[in-house]
PQR file with spaces between the fields and no chain letter, atoms N, CA, C, O and H, PARSE charges and radii, in Angstrom:
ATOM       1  N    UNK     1     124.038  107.307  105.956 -0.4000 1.5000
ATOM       2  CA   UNK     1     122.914  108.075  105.458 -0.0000 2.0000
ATOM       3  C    UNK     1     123.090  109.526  105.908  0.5500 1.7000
ATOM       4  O    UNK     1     123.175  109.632  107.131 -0.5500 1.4000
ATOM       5  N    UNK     2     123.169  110.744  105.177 -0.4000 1.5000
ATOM       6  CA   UNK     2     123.108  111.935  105.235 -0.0000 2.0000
ATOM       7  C    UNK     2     121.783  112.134  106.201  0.5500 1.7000
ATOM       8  O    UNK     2     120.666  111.630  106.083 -0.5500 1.4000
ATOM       9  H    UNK     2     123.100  110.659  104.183  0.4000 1.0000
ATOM      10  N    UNK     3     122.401  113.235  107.407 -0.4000 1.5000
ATOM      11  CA   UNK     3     121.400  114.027  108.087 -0.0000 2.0000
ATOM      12  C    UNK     3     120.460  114.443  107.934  0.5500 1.7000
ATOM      13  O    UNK     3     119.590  114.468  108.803 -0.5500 1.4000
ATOM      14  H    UNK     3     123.308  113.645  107.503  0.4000 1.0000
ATOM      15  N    UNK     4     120.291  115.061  106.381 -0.4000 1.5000
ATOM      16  CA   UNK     4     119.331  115.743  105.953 -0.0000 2.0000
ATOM      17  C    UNK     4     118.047  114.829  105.437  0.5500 1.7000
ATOM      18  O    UNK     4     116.867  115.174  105.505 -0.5500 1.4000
ATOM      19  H    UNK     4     120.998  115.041  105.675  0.4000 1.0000
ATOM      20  N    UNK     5     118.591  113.498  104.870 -0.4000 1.5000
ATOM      21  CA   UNK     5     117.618  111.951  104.469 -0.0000 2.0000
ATOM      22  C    UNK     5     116.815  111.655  106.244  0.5500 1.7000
ATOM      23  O    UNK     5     115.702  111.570  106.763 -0.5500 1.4000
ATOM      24  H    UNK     5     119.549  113.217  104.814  0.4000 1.0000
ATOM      25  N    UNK     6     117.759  111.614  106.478 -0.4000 1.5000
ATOM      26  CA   UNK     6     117.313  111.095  108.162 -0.0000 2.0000
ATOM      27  C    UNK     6     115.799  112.419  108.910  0.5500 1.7000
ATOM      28  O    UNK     6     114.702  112.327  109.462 -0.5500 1.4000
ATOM      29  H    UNK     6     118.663  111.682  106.056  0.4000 1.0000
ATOM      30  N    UNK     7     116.615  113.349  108.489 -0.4000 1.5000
ATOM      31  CA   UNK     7     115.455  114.217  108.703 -0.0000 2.0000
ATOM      32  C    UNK     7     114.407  114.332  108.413  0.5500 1.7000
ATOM      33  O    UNK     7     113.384  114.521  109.071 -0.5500 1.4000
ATOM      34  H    UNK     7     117.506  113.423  108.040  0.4000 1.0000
ATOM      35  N    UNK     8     114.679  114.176  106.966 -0.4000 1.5000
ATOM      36  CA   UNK     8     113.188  114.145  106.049 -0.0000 2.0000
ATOM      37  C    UNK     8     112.538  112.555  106.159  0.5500 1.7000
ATOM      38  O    UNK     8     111.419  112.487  105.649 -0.5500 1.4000
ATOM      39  H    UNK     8     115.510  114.022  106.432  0.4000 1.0000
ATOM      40  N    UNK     9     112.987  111.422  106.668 -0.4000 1.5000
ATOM      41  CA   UNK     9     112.177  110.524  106.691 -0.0000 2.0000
ATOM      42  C    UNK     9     111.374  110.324  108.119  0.5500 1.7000
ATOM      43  O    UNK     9     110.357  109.687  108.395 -0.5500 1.4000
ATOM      44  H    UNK     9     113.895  111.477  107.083  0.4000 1.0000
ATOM      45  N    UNK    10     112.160  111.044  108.818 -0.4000 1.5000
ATOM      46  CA   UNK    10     111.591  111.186  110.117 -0.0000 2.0000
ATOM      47  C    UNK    10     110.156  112.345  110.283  0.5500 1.7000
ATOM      48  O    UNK    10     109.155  112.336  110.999 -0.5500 1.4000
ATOM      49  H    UNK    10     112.986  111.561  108.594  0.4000 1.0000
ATOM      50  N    UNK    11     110.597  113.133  109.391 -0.4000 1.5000
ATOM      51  CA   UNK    11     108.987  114.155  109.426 -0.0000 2.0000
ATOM      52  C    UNK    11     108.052  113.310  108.438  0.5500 1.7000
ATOM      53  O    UNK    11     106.990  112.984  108.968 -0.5500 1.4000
ATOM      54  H    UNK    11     111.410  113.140  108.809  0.4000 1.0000
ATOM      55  N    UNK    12     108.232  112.854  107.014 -0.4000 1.5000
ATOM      56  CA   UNK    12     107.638  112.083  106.663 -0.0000 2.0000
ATOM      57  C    UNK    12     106.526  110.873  107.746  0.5500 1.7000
ATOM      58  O    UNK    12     105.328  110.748  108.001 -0.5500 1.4000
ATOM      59  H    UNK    12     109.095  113.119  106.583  0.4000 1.0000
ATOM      60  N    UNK    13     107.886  110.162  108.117 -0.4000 1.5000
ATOM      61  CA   UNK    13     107.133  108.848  108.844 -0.0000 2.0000
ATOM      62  C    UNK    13     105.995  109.736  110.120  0.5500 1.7000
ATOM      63  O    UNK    13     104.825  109.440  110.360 -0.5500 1.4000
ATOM      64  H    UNK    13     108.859  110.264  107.909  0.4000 1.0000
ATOM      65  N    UNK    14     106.698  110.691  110.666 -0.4000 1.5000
ATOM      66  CA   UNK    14     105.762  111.226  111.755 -0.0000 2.0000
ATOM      67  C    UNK    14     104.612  111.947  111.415  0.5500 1.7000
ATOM      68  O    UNK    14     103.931  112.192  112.411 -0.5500 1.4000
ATOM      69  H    UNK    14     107.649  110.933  110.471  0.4000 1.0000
ATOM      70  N    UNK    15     104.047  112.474  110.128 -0.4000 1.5000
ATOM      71  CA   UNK    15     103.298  112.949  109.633 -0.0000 2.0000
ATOM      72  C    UNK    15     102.315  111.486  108.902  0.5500 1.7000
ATOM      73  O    UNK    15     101.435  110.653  109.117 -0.5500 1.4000
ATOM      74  H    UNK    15     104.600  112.275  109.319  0.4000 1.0000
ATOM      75  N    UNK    16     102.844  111.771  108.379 -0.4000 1.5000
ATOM      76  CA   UNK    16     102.017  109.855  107.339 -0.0000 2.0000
ATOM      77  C    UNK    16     101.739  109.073  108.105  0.5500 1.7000
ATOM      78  O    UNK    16     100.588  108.701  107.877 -0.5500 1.4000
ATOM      79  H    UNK    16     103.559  112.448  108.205  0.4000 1.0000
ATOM      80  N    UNK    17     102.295  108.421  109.200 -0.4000 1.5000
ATOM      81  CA   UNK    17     101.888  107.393  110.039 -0.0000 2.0000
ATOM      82  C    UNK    17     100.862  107.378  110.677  0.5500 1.7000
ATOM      83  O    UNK    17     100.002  106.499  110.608 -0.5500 1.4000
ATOM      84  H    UNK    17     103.230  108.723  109.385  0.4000 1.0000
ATOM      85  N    UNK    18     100.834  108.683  111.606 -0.4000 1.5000
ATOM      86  CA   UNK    18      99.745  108.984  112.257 -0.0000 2.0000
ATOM      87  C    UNK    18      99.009  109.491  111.409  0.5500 1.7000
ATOM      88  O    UNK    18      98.366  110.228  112.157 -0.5500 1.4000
ATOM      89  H    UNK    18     101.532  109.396  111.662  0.4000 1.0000
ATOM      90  N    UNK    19      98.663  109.642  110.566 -0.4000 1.5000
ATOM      91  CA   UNK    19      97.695  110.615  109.770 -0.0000 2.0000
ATOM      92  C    UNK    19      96.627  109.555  109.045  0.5500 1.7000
ATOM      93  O    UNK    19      95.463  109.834  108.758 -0.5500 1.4000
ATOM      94  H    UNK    19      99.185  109.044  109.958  0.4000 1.0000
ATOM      95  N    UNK    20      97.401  108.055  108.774 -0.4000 1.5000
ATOM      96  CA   UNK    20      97.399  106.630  108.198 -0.0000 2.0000
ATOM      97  C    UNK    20      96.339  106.365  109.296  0.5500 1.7000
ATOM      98  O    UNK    20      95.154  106.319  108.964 -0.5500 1.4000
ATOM      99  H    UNK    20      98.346  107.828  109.007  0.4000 1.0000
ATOM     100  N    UNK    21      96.640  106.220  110.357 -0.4000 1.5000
ATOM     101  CA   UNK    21      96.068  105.296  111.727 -0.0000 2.0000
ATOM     102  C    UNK    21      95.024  106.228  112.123  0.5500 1.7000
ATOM     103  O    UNK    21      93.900  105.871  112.478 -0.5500 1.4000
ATOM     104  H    UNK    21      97.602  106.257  110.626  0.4000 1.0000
ATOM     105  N    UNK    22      95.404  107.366  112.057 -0.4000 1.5000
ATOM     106  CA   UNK    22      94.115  108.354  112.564 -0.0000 2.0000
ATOM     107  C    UNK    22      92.710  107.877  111.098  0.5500 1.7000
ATOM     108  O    UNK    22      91.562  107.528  111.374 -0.5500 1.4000
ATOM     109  H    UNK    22      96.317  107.656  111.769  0.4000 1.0000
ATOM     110  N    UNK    23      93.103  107.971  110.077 -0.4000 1.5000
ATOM     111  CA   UNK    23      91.829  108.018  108.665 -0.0000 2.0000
ATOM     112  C    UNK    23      91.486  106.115  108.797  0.5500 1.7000
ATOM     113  O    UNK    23      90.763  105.479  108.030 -0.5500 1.4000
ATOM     114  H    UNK    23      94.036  108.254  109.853  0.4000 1.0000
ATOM     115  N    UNK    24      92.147  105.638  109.827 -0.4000 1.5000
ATOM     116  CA   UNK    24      91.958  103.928  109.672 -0.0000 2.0000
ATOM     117  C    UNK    24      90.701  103.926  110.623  0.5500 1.7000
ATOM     118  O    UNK    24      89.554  103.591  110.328 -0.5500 1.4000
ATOM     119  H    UNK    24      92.735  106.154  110.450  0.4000 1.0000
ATOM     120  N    UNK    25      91.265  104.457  112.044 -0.4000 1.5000
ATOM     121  CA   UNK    25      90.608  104.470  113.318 -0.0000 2.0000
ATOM     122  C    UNK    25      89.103  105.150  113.330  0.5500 1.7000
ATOM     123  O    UNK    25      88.087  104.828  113.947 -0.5500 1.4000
ATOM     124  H    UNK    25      92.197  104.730  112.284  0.4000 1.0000
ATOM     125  N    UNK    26      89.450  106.532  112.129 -0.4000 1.5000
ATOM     126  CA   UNK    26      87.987  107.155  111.939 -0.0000 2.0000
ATOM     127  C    UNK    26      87.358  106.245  111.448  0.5500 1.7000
ATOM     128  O    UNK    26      86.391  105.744  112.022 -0.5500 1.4000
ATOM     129  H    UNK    26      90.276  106.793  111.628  0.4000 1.0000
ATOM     130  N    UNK    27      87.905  105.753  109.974 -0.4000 1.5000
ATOM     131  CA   UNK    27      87.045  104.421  109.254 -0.0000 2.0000
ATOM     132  C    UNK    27      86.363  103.472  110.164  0.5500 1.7000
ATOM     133  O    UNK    27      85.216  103.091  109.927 -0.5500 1.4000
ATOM     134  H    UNK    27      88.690  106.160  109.507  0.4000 1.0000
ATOM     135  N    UNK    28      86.821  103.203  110.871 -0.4000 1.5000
ATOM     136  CA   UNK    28      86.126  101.826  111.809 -0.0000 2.0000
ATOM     137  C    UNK    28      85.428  102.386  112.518  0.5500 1.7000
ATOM     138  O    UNK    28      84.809  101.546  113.172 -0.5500 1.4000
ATOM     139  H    UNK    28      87.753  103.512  111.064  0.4000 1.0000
ATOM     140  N    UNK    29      85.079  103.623  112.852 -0.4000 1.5000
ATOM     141  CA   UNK    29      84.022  104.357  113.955 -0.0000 2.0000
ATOM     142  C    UNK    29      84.727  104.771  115.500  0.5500 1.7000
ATOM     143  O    UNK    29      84.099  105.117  116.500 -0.5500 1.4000
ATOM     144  H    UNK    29      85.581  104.305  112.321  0.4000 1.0000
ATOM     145  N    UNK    30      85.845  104.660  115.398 -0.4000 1.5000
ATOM     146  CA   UNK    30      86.841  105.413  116.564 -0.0000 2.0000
ATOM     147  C    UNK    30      87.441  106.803  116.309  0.5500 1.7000
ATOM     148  O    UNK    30      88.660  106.928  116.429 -0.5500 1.4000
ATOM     149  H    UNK    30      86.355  104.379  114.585  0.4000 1.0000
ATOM     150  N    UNK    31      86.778  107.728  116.011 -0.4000 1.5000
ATOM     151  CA   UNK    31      87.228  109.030  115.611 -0.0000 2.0000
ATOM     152  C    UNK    31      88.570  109.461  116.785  0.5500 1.7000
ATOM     153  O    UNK    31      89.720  109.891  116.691 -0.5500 1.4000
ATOM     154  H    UNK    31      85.788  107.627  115.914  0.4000 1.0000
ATOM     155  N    UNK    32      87.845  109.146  117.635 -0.4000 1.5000
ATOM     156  CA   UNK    32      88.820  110.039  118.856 -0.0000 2.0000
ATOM     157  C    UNK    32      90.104  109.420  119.568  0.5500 1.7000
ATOM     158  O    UNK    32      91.041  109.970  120.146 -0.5500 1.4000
ATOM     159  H    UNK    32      86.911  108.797  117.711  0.4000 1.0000
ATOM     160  N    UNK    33      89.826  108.138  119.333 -0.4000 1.5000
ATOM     161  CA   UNK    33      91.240  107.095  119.057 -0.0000 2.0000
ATOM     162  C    UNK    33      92.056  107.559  118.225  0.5500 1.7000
ATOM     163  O    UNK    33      93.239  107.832  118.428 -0.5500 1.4000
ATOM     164  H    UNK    33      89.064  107.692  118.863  0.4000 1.0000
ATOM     165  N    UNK    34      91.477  107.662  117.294 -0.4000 1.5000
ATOM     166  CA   UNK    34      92.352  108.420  116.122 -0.0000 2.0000
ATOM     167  C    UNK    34      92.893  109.417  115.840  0.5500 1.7000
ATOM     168  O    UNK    34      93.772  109.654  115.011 -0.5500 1.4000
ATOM     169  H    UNK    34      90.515  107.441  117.129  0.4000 1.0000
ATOM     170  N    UNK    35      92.088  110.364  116.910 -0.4000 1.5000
ATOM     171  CA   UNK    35      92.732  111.906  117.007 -0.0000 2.0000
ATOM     172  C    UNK    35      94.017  111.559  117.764  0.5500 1.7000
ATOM     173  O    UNK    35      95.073  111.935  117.255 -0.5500 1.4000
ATOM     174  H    UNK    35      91.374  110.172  117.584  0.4000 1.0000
ATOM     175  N    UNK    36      94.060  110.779  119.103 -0.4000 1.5000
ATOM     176  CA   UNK    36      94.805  110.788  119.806 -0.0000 2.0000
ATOM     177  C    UNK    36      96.035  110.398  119.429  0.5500 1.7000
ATOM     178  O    UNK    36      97.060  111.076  119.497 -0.5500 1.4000
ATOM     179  H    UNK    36      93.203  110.473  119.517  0.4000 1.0000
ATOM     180  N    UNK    37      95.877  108.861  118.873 -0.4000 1.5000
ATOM     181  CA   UNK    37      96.989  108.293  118.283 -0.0000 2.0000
ATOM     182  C    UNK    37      97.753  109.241  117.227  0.5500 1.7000
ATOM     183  O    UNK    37      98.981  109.226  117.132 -0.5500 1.4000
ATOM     184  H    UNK    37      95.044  108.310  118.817  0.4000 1.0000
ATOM     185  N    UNK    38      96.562  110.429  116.097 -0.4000 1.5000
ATOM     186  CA   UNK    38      97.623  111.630  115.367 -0.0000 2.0000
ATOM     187  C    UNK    38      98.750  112.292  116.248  0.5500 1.7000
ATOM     188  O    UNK    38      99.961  112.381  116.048 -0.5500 1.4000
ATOM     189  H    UNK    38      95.565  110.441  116.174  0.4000 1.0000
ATOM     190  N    UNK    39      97.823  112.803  117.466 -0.4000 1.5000
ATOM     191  CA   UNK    39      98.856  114.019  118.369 -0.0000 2.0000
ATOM     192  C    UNK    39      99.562  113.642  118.725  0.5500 1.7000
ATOM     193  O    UNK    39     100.537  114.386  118.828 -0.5500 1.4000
ATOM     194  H    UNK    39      96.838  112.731  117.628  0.4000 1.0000
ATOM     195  N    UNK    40      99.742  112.020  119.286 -0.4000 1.5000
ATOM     196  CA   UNK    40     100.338  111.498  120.072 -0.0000 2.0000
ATOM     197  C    UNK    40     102.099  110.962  119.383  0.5500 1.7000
ATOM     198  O    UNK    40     103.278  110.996  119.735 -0.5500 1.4000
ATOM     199  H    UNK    40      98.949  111.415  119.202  0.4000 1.0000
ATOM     200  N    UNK    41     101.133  110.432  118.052 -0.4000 1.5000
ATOM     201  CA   UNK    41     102.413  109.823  117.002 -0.0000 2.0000
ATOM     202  C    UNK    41     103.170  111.576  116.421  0.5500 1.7000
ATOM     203  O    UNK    41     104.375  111.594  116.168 -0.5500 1.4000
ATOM     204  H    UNK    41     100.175  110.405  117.765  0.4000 1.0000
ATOM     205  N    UNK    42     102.459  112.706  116.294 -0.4000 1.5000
ATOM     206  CA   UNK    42     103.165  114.051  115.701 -0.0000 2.0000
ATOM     207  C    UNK    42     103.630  114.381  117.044  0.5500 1.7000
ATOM     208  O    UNK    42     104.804  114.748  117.001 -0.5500 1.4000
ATOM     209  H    UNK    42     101.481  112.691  116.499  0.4000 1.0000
ATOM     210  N    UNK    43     103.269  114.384  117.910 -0.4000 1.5000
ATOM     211  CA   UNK    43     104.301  114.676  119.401 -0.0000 2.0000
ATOM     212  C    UNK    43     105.239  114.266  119.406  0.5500 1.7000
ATOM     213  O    UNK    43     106.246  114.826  119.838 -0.5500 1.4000
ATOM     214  H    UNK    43     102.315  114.087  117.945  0.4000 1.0000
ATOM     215  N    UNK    44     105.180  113.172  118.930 -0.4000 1.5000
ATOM     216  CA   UNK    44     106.522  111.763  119.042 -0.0000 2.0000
ATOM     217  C    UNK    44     107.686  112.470  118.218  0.5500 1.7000
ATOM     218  O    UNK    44     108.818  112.781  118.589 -0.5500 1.4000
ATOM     219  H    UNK    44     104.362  112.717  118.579  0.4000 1.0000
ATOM     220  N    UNK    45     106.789  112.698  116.450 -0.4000 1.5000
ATOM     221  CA   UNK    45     108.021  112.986  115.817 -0.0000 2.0000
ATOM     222  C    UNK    45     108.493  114.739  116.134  0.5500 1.7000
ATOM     223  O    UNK    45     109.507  115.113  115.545 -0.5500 1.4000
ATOM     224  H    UNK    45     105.869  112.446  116.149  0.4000 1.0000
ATOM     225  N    UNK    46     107.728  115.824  117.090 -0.4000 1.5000
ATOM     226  CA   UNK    46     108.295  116.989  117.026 -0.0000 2.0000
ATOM     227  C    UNK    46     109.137  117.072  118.401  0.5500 1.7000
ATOM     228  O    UNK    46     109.556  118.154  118.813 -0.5500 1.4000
ATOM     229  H    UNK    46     106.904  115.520  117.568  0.4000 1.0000
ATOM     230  N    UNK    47     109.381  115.717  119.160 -0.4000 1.5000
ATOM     231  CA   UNK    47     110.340  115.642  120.166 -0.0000 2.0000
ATOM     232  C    UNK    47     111.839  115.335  119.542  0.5500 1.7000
ATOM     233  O    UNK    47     112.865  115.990  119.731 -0.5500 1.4000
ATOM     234  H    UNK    47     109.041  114.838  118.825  0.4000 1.0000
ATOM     235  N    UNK    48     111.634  113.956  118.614 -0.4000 1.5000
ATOM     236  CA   UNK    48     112.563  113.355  118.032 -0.0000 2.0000
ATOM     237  C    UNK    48     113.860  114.251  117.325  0.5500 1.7000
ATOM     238  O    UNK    48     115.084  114.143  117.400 -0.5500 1.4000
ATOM     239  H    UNK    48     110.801  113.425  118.460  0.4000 1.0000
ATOM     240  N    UNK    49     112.735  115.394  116.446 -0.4000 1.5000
ATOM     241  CA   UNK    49     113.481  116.408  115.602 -0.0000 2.0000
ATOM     242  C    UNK    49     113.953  117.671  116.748  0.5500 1.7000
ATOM     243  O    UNK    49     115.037  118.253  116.749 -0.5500 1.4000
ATOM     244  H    UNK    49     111.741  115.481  116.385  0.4000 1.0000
ATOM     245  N    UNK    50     113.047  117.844  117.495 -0.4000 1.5000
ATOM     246  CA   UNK    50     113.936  118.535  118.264 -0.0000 2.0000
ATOM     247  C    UNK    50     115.630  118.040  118.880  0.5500 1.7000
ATOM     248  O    UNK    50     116.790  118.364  118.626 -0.5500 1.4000
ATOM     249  H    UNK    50     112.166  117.370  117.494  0.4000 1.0000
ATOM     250  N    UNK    51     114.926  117.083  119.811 -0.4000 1.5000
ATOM     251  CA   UNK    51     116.328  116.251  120.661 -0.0000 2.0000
ATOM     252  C    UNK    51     117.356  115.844  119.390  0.5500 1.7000
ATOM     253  O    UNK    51     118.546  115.868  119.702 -0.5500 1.4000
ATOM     254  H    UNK    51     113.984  116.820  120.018  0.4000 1.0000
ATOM     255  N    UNK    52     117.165  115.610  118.513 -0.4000 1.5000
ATOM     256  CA   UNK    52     118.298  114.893  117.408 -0.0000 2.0000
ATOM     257  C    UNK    52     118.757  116.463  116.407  0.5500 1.7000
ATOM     258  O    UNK    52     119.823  116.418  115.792 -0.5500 1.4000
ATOM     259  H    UNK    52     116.198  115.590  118.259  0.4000 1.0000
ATOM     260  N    UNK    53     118.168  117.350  116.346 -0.4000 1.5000
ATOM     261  CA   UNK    53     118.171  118.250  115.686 -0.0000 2.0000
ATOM     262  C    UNK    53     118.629  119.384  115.812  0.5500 1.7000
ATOM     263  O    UNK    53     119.641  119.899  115.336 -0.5500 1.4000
ATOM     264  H    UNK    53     117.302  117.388  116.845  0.4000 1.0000
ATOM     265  N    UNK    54     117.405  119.987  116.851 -0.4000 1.5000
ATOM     266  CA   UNK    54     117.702  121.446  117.488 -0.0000 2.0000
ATOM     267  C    UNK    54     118.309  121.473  118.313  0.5500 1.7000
ATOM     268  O    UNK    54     119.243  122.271  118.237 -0.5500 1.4000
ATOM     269  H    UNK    54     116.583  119.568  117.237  0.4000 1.0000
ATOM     270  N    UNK    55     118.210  120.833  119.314 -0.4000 1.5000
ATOM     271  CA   UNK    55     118.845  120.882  120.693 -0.0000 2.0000
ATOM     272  C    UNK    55     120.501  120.915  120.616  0.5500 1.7000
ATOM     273  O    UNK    55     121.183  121.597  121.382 -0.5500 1.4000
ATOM     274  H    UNK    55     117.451  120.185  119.376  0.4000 1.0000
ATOM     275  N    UNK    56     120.921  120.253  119.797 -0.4000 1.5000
ATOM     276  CA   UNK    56     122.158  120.492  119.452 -0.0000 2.0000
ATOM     277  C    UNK    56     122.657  121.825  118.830  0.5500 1.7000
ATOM     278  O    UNK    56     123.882  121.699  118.829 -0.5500 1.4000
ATOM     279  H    UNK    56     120.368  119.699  119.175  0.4000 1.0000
ATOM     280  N    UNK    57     122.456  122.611  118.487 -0.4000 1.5000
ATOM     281  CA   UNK    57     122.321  123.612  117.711 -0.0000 2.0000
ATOM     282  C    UNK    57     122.750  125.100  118.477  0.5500 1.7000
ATOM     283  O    UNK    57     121.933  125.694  119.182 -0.5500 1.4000
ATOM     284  H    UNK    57     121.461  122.713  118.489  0.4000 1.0000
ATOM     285  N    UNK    58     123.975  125.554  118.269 -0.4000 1.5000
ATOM     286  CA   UNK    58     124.185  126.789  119.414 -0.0000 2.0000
ATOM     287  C    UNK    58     123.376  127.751  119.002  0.5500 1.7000
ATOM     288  O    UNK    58     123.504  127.726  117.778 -0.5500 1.4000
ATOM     289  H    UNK    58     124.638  125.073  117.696  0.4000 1.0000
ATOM     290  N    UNK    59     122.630  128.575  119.271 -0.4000 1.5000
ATOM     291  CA   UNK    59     121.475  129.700  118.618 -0.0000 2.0000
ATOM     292  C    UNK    59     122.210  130.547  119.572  0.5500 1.7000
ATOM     293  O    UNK    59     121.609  131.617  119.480 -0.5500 1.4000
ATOM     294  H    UNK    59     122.526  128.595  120.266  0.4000 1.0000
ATOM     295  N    UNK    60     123.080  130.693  120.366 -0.4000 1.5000
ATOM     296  CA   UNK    60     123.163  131.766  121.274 -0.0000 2.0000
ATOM     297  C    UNK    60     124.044  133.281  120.909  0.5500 1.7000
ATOM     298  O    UNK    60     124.181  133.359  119.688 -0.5500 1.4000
ATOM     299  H    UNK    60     123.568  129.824  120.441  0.4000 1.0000
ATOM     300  N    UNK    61     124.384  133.939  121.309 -0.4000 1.5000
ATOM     301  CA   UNK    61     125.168  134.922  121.264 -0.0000 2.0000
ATOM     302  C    UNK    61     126.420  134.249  120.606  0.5500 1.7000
ATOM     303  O    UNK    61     126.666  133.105  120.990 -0.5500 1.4000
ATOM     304  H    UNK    61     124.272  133.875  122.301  0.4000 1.0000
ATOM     305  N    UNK    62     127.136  134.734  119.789 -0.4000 1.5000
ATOM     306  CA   UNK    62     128.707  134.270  119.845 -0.0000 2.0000
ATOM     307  C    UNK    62     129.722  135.213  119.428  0.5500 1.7000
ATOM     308  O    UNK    62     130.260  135.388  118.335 -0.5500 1.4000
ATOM     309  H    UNK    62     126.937  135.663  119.478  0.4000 1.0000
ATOM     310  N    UNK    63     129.881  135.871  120.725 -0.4000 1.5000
ATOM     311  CA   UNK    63     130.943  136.744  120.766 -0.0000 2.0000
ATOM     312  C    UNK    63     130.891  138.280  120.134  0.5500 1.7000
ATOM     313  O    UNK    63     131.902  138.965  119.980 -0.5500 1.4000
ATOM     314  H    UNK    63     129.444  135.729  121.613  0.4000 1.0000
ATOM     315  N    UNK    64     129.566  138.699  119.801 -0.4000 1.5000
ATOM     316  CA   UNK    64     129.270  139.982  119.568 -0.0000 2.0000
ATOM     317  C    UNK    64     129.179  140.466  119.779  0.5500 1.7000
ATOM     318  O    UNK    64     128.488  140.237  120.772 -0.5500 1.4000
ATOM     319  H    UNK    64     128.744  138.142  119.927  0.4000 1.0000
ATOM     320  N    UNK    65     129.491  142.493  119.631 -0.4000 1.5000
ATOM     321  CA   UNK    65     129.547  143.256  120.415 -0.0000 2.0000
ATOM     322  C    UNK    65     128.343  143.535  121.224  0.5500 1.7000
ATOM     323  O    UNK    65     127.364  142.934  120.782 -0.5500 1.4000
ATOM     324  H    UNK    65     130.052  142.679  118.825  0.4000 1.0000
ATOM     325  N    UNK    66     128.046  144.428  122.521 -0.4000 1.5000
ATOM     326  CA   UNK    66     126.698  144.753  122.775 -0.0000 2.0000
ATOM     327  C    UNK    66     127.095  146.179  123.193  0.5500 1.7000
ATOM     328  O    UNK    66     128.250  146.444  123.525 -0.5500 1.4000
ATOM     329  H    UNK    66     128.841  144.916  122.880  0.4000 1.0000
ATOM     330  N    UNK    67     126.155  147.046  123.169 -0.4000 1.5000
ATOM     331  CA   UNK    67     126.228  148.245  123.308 -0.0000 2.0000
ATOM     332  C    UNK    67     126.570  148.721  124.627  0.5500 1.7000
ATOM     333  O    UNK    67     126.662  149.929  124.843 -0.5500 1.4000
ATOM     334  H    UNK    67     125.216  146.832  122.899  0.4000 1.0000
């Protein structure tokens, strides 16, 4: 599976999931269960994409002049 599929199902699932469980949890009269379980499940997926993603990623200087 291409990187870029993997990516996008991973922001998908981390957005939709919690967003699913949070509008379930409000439904039943647990609003704040539901908040938690959102931040908690979008925390999840903006670690995931980092560590699998960014973190790998050289952003640094490479080899350019400086004044």
């Amino acid at each position: 599976m291409d990187s870029r599929v993997k990516l996008g199902l991973v922001l998908a699932a981390g957005v939709v999931l919690p967003g699913v469980a949070n509008h379930l949890l409000y439904q039943s009269g647990r609003p704040t269960a539901g908040a938690v379980v959102w931040a908690t499940g979008y925390a999840a997926m903006v670690l995931v994409v980092w560590y699998n993603w960014l973190r790998p990623l050289d952003l640094g200087p490479s080899g350019g002049t400086e004044p």
